[in-house]
C-alpha positions, 0 to 999 in steps of 0.5 A: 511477530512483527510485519512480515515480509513475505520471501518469493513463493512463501506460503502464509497462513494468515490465521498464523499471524496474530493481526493485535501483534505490536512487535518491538512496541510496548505503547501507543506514545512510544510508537507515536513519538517514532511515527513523527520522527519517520515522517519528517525523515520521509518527507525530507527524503520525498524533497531529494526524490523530486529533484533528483528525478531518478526513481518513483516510490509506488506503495500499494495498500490492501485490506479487508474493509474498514482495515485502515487503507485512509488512515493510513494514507492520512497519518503517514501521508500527513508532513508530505508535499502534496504536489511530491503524493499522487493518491489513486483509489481503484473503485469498481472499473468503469465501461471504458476500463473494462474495454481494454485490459485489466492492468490498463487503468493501473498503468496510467495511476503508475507515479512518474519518476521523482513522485511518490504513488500510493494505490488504496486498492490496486491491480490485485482486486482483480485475484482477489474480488474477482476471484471470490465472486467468480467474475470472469472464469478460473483460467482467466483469473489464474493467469493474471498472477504472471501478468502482475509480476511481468507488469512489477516487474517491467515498472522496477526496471524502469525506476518503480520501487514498489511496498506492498503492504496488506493491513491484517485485521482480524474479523472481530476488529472488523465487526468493532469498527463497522459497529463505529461507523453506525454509532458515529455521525462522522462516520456513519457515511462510510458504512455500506449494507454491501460491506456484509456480504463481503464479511460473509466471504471472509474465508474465501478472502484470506485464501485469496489473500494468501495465493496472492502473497505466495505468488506475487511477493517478489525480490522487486516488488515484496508483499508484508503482511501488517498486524493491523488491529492496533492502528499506531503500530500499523502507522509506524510499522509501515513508516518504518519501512517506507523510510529504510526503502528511501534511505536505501535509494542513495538519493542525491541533489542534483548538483547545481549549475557552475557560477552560481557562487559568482552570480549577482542579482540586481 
């Protein structure tokens, strides 16, 4: 089964979907060799999106810990202008963000027209690590799948088109990739002793993960749901989605000022 978009009220079990998937892919070099040619394509697109000035890309990235949120930034990120990528990751709220709503501090991330956006976390923490560990009561929490598809749906009104992509990795990869941050001095620096304890929830998550899909997978802001585990099909995967959604924008130079063709430089 390859990605999977999720159709408005689509109940998903998550344990259906087989997270080592690699859809059309047989090979890791076959998917490669299509992963370079998708990201020259979406950064020659990124080019007209900036100086047409009309629409704004917001890619929201989900997934359990050590599920591929930066590398995924990394690698499809990776041929783009900087100055065209604007990368927001949500940690922890501050005392000034608690202060005001919970969607405050995700408005202010929203890319402005002609930009590309990329949230590593996002406004869903607050259904899913809120939810799991019972930070504010159910009533509260249970509300806010309306307020995220009211603030969607208000952000692709005014030009926000909006990829939700959740990476699916099964518990064992996590383990295996945890087990890869201790053994590597490179990445020994990511791991973290509280990472456990939310591997102890995982149940909890997925059921978490799968409300929010069901109720927030909308015609203007859908969810897909990646099989994860192998990290070259993610890659192109999710390049091939961001690419269909840019051609499908009619992106367009703006036509340039008469005279030019007349016009001398001294």
């Amino acid at each position: 089964m390859p990605i999977i978009k999720v159709k408005p009220g689509q109940k998903v079990k998550l344990e259906d979907i087989d997270p080592d998937d690699t859809g059309k892919y047989e090979n890791k070099d076959e998917a490669n060799g299509i992963l370079a040619r998708n990201i020259k394509q979406i950064a020659e697109l990124q080019n007209v999106l900036y100086a047409e000035g009309k629409h704004a890309l917001l890619i929201v990235l989900q997934a359990m810990d050590a599920g591929g949120k930066d590398g995924t930034i990394r690698k499809i990120m990776s041929g783009i202008n900087p100055q065209g990528v604007r990368v927001t990751s949500f940690k922890q709220p501050t005392e000034e963000e608690l202060a005001h709503d919970f969607l405050w501090r995700i408005h202010q991330a929203v890319p402005r027209r002609g930009i590309i956006g990329v949230f590593n976390r996002s406004h869903y923490e607050d259904v899913l690590v809120v939810r799991v560990h019972n930070l504010v009561p159910k009533r509260v929490w249970q509300q806010r799948y309306e307020h995220i598809n009211n603030f969607e749906r208000l952000l692709a009104g005014n030009g926000v088109t909006i990829l939700k992509f959740y990476l699916h990795i099964s518990k064992e990869e996590q383990k295996e990739r945890f087990l890869a941050r201790l053994e590597q001095p490179h990445k020994r620096w990511k791991f973290n002793p509280a990472d456990l304890d939310e591997r102890n929830l995982w149940n909890d998550y997925m059921r978490a993960f799968e409300d929010a899909f069901e109720r927030c997978s909308t015609d203007v802001a859908p969810w897909y749901i990646v099989p994860a585990n192998r990290k070259w099909y993610r890659n192109v995967a999710i390049s091939e989605t961001i690419l269909e959604t840019l051609t499908g924008l009619n992106l367009k130079y703006p036509k340039p000022v008469e005279g030019l063709d007349d016009l001398v430089i001294p």
